[in-house]
PyMOL Python script that loads the backbone (N, CA, C, O; Angstrom):
from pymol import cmd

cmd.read_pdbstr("""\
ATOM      1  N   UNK A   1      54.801 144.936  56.871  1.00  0.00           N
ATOM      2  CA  UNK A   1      55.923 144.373  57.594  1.00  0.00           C
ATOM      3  C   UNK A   1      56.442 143.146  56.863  1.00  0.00           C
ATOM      4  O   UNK A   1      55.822 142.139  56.522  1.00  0.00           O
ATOM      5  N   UNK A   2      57.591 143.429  56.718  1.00  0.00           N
ATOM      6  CA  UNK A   2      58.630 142.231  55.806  1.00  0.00           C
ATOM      7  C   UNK A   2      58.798 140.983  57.179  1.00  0.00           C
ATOM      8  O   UNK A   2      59.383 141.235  58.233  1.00  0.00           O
ATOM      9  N   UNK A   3      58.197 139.756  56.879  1.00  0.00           N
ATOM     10  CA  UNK A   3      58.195 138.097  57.834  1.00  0.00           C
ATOM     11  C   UNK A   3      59.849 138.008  57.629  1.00  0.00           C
ATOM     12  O   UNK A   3      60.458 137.071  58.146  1.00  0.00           O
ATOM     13  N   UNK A   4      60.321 138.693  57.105  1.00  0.00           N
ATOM     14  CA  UNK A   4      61.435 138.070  57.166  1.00  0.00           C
ATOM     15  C   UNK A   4      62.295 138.878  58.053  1.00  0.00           C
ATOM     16  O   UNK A   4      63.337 138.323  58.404  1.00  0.00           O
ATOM     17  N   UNK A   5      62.099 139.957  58.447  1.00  0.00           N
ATOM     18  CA  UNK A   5      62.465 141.505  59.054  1.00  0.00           C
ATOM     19  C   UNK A   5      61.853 141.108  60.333  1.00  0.00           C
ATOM     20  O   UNK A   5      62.428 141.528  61.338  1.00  0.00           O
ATOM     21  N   UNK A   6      60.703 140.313  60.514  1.00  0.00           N
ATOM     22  CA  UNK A   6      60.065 139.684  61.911  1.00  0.00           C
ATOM     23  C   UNK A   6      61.123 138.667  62.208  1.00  0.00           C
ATOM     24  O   UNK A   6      61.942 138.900  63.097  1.00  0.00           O
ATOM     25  N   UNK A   7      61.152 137.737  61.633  1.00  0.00           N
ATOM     26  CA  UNK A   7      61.939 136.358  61.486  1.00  0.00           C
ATOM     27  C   UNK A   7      63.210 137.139  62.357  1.00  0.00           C
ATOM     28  O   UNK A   7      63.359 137.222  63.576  1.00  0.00           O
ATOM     29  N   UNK A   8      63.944 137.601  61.396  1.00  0.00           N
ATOM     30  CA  UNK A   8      65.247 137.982  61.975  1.00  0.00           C
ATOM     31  C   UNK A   8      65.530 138.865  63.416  1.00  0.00           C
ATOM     32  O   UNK A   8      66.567 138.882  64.079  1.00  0.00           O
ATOM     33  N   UNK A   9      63.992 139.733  63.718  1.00  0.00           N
ATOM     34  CA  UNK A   9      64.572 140.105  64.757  1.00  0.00           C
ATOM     35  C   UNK A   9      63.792 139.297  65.561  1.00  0.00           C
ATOM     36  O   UNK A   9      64.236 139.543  66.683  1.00  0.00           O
ATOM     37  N   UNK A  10      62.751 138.344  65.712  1.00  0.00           N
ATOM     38  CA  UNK A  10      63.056 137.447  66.534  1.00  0.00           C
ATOM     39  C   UNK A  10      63.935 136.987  66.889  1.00  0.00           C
ATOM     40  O   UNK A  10      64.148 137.114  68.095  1.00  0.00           O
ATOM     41  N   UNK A  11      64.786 136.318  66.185  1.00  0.00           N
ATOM     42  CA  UNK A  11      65.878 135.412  65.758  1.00  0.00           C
ATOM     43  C   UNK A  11      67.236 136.054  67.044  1.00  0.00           C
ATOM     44  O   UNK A  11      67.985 135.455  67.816  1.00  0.00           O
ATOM     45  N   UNK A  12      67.030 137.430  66.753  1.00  0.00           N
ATOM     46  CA  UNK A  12      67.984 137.876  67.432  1.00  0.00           C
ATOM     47  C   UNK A  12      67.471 138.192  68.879  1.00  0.00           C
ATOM     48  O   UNK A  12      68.442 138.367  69.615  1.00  0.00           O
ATOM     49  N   UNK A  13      66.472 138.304  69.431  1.00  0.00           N
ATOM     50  CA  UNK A  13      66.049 138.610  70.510  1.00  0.00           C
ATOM     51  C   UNK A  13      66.114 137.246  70.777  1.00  0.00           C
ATOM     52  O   UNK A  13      67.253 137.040  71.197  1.00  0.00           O
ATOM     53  N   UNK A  14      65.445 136.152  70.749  1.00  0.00           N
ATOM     54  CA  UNK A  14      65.637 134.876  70.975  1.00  0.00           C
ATOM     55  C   UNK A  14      67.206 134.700  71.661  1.00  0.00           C
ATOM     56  O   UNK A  14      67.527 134.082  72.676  1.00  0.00           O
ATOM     57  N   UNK A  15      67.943 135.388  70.830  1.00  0.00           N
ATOM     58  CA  UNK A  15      69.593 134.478  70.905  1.00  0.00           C
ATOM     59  C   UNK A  15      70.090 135.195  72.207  1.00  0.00           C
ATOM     60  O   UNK A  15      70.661 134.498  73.045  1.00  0.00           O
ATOM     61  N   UNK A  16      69.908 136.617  72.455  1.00  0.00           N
ATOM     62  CA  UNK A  16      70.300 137.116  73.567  1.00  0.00           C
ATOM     63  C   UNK A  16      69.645 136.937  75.007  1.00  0.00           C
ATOM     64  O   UNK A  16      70.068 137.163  76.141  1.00  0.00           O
ATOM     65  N   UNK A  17      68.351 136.404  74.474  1.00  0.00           N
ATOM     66  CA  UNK A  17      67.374 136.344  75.900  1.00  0.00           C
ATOM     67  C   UNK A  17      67.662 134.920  76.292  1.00  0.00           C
ATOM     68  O   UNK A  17      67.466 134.596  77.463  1.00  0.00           O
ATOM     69  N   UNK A  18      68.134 133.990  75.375  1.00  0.00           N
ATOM     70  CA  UNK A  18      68.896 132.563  75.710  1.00  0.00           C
ATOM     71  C   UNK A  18      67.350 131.833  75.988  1.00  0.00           C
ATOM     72  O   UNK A  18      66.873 131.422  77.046  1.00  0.00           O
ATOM     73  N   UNK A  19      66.816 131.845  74.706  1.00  0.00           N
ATOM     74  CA  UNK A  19      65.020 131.523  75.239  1.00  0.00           C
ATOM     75  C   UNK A  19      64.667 130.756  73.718  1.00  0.00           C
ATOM     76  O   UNK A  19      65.423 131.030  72.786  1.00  0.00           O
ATOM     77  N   UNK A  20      63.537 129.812  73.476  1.00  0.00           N
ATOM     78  CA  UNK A  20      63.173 129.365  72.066  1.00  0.00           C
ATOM     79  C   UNK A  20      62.837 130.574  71.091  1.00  0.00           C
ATOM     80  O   UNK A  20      62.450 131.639  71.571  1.00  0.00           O
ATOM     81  N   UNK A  21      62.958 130.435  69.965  1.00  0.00           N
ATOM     82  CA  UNK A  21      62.175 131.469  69.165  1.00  0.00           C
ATOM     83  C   UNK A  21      60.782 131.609  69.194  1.00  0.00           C
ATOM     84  O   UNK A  21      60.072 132.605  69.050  1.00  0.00           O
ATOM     85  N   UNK A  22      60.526 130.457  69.402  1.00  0.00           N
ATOM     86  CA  UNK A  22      58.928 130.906  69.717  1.00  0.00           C
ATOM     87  C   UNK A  22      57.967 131.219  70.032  1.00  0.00           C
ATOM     88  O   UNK A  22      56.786 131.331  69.704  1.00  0.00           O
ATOM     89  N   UNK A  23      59.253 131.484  71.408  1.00  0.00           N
ATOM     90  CA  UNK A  23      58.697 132.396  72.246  1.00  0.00           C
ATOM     91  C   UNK A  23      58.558 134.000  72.451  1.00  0.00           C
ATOM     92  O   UNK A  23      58.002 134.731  73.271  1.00  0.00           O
ATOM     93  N   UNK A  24      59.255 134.152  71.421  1.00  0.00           N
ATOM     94  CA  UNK A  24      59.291 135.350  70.688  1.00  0.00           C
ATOM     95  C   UNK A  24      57.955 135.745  69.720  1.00  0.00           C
ATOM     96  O   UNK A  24      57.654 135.470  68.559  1.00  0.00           O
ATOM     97  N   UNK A  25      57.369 136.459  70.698  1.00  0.00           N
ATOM     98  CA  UNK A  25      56.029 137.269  69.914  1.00  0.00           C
ATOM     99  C   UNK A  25      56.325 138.724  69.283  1.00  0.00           C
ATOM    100  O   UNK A  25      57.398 139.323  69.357  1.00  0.00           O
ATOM    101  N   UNK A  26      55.146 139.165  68.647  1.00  0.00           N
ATOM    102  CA  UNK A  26      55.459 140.151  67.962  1.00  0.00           C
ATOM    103  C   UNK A  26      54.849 140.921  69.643  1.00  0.00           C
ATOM    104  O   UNK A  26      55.388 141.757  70.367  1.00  0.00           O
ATOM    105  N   UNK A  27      53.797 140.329  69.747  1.00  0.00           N
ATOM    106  CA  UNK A  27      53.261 141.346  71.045  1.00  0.00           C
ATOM    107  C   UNK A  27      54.273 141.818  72.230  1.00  0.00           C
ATOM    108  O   UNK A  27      54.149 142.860  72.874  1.00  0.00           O
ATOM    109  N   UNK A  28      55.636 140.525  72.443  1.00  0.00           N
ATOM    110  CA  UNK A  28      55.900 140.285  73.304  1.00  0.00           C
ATOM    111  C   UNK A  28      57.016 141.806  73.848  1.00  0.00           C
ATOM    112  O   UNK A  28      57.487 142.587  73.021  1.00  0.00           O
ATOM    113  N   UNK A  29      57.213 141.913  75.172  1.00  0.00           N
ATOM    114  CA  UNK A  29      57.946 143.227  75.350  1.00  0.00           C
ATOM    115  C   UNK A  29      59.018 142.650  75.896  1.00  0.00           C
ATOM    116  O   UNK A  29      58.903 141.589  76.510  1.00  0.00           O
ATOM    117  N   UNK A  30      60.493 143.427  75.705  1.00  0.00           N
ATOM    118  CA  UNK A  30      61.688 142.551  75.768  1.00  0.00           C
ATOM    119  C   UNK A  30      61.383 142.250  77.876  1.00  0.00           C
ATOM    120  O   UNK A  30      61.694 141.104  78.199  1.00  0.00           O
ATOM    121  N   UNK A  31      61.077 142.773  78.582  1.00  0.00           N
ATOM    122  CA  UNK A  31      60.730 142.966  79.757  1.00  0.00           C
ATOM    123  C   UNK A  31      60.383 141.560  80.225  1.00  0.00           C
ATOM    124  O   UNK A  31      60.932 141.004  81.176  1.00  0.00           O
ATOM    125  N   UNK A  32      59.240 140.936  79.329  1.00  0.00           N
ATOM    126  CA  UNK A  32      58.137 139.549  79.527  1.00  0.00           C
ATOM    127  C   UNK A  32      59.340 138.946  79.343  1.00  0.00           C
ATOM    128  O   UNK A  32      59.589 138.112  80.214  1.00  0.00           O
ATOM    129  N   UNK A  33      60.434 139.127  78.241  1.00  0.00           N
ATOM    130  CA  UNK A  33      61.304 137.608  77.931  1.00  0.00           C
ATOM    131  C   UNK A  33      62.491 137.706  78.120  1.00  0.00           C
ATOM    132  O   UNK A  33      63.420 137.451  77.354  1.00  0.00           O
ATOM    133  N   UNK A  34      62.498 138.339  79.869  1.00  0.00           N
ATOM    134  CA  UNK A  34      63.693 138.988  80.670  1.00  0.00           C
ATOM    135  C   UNK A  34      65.065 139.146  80.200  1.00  0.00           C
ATOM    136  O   UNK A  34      66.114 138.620  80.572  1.00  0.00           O
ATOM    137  N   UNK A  35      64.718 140.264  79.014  1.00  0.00           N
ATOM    138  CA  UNK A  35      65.913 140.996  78.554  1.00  0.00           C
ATOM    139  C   UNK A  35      66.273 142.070  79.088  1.00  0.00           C
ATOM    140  O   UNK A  35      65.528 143.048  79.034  1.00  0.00           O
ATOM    141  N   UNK A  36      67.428 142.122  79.688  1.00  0.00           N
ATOM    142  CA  UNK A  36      67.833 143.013  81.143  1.00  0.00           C
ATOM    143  C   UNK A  36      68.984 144.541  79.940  1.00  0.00           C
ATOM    144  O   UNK A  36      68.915 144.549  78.711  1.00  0.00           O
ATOM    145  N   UNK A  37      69.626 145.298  80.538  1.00  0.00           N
ATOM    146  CA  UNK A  37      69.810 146.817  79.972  1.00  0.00           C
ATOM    147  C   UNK A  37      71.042 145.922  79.394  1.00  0.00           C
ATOM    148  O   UNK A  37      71.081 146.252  78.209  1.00  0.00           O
ATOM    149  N   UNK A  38      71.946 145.074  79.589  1.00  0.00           N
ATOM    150  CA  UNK A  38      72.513 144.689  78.765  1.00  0.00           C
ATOM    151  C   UNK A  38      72.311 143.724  77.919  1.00  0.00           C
ATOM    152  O   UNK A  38      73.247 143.581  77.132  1.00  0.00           O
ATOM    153  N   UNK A  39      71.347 142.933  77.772  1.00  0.00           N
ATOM    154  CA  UNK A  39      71.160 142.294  76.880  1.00  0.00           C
ATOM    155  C   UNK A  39      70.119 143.560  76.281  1.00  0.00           C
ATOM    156  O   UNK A  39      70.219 143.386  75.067  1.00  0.00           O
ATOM    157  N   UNK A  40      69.557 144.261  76.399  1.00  0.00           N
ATOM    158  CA  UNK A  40      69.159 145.270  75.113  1.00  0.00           C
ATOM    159  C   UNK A  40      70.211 145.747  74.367  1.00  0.00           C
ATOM    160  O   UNK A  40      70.366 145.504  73.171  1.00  0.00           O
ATOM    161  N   UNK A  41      70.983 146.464  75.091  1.00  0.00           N
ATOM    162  CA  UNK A  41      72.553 146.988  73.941  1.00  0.00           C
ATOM    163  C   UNK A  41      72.999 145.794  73.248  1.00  0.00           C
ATOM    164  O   UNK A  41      73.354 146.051  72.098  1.00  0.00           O
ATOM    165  N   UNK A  42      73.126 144.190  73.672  1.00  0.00           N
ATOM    166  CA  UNK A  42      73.563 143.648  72.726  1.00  0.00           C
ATOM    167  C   UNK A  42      72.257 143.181  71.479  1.00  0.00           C
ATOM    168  O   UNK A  42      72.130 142.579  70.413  1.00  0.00           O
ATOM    169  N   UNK A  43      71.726 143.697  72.171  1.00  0.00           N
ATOM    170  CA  UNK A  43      69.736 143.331  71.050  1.00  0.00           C
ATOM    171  C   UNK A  43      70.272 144.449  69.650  1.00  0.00           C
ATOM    172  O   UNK A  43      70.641 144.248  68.493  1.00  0.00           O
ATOM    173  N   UNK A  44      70.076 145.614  70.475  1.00  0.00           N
ATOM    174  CA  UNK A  44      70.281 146.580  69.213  1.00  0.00           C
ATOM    175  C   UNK A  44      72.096 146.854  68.560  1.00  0.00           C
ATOM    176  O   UNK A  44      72.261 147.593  67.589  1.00  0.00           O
ATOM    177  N   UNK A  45      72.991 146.339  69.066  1.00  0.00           N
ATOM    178  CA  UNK A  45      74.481 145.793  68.180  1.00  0.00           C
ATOM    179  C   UNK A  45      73.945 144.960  66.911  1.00  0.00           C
ATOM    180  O   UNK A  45      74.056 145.328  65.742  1.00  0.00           O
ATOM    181  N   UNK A  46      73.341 143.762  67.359  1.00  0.00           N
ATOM    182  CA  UNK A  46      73.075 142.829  66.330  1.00  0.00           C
ATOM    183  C   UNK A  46      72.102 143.196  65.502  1.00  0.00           C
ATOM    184  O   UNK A  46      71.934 142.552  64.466  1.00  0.00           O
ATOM    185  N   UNK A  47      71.235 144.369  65.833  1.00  0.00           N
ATOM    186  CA  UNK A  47      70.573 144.606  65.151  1.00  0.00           C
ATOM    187  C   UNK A  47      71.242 145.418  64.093  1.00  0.00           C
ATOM    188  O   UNK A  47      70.852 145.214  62.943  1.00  0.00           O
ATOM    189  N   UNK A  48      71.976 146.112  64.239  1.00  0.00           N
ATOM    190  CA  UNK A  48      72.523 147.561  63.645  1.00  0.00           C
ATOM    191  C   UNK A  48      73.224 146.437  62.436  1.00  0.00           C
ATOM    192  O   UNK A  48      73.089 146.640  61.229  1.00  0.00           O
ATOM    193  N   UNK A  49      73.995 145.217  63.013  1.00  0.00           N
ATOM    194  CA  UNK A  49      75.074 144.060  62.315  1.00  0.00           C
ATOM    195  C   UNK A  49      74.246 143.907  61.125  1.00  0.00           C
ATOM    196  O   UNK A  49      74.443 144.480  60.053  1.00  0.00           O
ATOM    197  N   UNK A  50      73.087 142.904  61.455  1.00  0.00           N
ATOM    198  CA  UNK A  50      72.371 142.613  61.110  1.00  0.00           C
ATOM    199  C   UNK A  50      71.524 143.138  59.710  1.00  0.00           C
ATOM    200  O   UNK A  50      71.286 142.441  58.724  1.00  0.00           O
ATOM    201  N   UNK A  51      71.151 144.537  59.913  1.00  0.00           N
ATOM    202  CA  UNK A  51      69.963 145.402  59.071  1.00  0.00           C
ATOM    203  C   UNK A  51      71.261 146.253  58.638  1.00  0.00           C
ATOM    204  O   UNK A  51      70.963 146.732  57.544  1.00  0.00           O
ATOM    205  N   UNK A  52      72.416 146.619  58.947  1.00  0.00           N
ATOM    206  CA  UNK A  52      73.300 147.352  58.437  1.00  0.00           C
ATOM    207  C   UNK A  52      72.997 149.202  59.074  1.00  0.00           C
ATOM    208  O   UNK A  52      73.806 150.126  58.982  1.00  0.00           O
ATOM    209  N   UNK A  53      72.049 149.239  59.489  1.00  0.00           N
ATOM    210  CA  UNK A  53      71.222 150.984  60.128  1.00  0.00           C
ATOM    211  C   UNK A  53      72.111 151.368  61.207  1.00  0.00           C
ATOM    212  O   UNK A  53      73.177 150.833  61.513  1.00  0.00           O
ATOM    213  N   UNK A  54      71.696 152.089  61.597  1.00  0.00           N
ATOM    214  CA  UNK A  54      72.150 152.975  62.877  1.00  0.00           C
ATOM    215  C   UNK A  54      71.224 153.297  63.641  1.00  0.00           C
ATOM    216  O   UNK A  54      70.364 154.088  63.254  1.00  0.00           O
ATOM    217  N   UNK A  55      71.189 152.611  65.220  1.00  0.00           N
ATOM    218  CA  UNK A  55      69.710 152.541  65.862  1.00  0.00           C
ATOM    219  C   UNK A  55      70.346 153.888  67.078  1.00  0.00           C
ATOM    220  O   UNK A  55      71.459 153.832  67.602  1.00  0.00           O
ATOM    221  N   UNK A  56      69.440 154.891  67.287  1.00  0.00           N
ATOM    222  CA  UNK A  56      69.747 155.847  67.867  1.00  0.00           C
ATOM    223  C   UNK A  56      70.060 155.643  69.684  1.00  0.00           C
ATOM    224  O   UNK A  56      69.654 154.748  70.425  1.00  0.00           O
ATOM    225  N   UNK A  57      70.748 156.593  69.934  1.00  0.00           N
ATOM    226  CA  UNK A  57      71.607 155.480  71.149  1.00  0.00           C
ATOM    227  C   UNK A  57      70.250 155.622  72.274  1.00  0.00           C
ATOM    228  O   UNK A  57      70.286 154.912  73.279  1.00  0.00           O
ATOM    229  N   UNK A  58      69.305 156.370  72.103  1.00  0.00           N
ATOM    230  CA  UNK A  58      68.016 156.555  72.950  1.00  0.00           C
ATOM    231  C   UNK A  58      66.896 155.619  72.729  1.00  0.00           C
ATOM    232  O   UNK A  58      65.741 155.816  73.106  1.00  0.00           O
ATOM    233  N   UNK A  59      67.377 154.462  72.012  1.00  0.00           N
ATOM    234  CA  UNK A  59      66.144 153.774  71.789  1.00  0.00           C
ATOM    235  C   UNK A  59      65.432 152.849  72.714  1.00  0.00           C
ATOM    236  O   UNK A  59      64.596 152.124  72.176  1.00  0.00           O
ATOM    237  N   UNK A  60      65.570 152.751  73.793  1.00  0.00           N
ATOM    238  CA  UNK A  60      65.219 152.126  75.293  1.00  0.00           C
ATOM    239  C   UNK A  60      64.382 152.874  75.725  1.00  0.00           C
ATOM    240  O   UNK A  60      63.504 152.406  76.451  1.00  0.00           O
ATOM    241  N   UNK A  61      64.403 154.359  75.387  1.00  0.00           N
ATOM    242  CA  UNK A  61      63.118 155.339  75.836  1.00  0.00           C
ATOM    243  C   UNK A  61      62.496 156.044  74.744  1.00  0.00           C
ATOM    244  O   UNK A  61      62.949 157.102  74.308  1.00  0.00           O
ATOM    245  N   UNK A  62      61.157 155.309  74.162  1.00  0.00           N
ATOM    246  CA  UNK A  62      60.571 155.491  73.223  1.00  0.00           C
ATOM    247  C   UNK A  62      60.174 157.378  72.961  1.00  0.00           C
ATOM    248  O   UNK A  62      60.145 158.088  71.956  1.00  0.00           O
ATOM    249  N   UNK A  63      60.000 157.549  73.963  1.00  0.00           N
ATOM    250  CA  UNK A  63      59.295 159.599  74.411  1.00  0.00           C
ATOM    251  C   UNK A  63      60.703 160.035  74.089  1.00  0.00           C
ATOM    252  O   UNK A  63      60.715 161.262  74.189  1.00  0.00           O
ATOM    253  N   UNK A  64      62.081 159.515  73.694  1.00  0.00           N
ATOM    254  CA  UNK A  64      63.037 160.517  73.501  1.00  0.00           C
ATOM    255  C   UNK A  64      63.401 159.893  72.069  1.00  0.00           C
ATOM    256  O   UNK A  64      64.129 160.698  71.488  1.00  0.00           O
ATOM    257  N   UNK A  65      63.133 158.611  71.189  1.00  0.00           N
ATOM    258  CA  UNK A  65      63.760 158.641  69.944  1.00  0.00           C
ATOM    259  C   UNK A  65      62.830 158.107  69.120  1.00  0.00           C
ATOM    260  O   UNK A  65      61.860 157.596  69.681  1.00  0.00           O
ATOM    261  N   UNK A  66      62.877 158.084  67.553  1.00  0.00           N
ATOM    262  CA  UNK A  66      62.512 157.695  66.741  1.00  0.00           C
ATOM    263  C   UNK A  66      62.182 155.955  66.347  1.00  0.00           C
ATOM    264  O   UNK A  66      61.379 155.434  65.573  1.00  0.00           O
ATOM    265  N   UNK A  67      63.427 155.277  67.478  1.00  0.00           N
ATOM    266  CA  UNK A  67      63.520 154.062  67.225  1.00  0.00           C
ATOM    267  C   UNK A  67      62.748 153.377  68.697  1.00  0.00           C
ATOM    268  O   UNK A  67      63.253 153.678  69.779  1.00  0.00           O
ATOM    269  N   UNK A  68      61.612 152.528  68.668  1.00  0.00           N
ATOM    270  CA  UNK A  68      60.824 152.293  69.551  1.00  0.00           C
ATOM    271  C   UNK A  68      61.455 150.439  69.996  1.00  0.00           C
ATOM    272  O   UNK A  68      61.220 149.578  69.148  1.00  0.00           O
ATOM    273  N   UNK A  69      62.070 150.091  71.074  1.00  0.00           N
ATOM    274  CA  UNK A  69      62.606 148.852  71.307  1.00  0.00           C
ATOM    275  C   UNK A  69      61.591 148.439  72.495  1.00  0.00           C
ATOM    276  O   UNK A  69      62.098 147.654  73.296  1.00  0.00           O
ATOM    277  N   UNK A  70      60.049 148.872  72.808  1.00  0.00           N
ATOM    278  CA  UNK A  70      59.738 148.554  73.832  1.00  0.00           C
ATOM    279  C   UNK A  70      58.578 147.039  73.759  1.00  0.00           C
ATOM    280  O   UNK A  70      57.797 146.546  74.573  1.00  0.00           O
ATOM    281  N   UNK A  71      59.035 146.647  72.167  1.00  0.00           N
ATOM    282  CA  UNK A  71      58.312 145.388  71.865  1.00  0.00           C
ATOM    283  C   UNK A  71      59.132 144.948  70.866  1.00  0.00           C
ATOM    284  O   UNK A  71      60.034 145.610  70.352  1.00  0.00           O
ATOM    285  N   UNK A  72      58.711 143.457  70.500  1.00  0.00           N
ATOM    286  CA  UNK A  72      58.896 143.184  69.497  1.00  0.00           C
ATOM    287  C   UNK A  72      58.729 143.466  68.246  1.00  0.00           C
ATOM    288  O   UNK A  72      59.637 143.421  67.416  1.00  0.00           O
ATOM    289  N   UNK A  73      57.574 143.774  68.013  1.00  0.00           N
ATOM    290  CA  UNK A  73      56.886 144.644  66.765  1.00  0.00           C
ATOM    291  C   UNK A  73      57.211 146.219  66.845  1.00  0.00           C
ATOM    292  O   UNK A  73      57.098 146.775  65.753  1.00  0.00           O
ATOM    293  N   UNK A  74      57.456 146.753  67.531  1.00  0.00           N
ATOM    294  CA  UNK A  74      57.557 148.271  67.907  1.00  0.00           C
ATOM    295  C   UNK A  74      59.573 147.935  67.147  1.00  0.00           C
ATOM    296  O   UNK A  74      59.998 148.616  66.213  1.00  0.00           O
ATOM    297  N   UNK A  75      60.003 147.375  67.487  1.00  0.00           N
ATOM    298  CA  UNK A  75      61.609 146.947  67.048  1.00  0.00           C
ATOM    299  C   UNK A  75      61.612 146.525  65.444  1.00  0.00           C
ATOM    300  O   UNK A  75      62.323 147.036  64.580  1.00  0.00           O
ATOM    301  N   UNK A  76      60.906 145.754  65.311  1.00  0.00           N
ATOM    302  CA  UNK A  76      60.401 145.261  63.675  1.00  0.00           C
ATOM    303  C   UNK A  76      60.464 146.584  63.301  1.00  0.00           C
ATOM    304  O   UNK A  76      61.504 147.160  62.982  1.00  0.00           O
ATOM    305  N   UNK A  77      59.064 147.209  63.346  1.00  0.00           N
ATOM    306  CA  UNK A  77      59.137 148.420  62.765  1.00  0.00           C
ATOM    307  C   UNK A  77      60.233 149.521  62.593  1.00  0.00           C
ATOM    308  O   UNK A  77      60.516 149.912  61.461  1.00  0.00           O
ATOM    309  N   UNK A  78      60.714 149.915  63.455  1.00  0.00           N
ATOM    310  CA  UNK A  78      62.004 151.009  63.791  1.00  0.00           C
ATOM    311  C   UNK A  78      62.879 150.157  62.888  1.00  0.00           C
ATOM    312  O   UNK A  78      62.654 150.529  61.736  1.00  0.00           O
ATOM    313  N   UNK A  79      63.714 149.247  62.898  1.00  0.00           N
ATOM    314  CA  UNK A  79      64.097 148.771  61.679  1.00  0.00           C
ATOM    315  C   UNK A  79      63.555 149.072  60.160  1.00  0.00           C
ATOM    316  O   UNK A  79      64.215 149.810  59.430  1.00  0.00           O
ATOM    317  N   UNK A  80      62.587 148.600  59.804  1.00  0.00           N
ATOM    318  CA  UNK A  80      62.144 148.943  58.478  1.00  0.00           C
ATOM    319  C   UNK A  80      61.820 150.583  58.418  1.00  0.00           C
ATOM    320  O   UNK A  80      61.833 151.083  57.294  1.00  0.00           O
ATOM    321  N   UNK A  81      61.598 151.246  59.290  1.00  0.00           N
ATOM    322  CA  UNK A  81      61.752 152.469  59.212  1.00  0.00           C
ATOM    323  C   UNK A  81      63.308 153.143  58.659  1.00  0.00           C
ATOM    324  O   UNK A  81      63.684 153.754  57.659  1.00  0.00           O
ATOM    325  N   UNK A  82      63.816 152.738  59.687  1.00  0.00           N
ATOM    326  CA  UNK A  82      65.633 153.067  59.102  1.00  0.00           C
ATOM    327  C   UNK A  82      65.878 152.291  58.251  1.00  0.00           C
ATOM    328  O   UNK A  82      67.012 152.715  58.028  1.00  0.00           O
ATOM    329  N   UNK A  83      65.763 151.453  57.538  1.00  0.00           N
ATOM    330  CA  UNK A  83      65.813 150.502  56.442  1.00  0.00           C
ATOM    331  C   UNK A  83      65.559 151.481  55.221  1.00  0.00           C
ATOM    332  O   UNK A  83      66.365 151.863  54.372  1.00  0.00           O
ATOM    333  N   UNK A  84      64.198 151.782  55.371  1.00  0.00           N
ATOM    334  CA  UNK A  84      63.312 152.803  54.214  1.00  0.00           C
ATOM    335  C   UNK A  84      64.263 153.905  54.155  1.00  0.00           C
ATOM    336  O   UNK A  84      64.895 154.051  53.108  1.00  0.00           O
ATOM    337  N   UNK A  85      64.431 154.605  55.012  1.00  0.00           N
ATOM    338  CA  UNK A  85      65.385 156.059  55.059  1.00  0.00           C
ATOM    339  C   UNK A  85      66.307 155.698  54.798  1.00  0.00           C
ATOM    340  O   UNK A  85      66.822 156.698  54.298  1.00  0.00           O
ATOM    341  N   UNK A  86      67.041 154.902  54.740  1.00  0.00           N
ATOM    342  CA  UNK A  86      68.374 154.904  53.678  1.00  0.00           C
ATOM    343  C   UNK A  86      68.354 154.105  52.061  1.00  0.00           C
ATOM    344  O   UNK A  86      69.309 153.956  51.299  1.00  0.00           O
ATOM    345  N   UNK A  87      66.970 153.688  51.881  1.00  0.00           N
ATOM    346  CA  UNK A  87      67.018 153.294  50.193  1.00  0.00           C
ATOM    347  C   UNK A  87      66.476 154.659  49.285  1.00  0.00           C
ATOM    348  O   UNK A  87      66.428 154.603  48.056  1.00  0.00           O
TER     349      UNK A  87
END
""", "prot")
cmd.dss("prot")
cmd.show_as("cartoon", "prot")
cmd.util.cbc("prot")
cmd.orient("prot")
């Protein structure tokens, strides 16, 4: 896992949950750092901005897509996953 691929999507979960970054864990689930169904769609916009990817529009329900948003680290990853598949 690229710290800097952590960094940033902290960075961005932080900004929408209107919360410190540091409170942003890798463990943490957007749920704990009351990110509600619209602040997830704007989680994964900035993400897509951000990493340049295309996050599949099912990614809120891990059992239906490839892209897992039900943590912080589970989001890290799905990023560098679609990251990898397009280099």
């Amino acid at each position: 896992m690229s710290d800097t691929t952590l960094d940033a999507v902290r960075s961005i979960i932080a900004e929408q949950a209107m919360i410190d970054v540091a409170e942003v864990k890798p463990e943490s689930t957007l749920s704990d750092l009351g990110v509600d169904s619209l602040g997830l769609v704007e989680i994964v916009f900035a993400i897509e901005e951000k990493f340049d990817v295309t996050v599949p529009f099912n990614a809120n329900d891990p059992s239906a897509s490839e892209f897992d948003i039900s943590s912080v680290q589970a989001a890290v990853d799905g990023v560098e996953k679609l990251r990898a598949a397009q280099a």
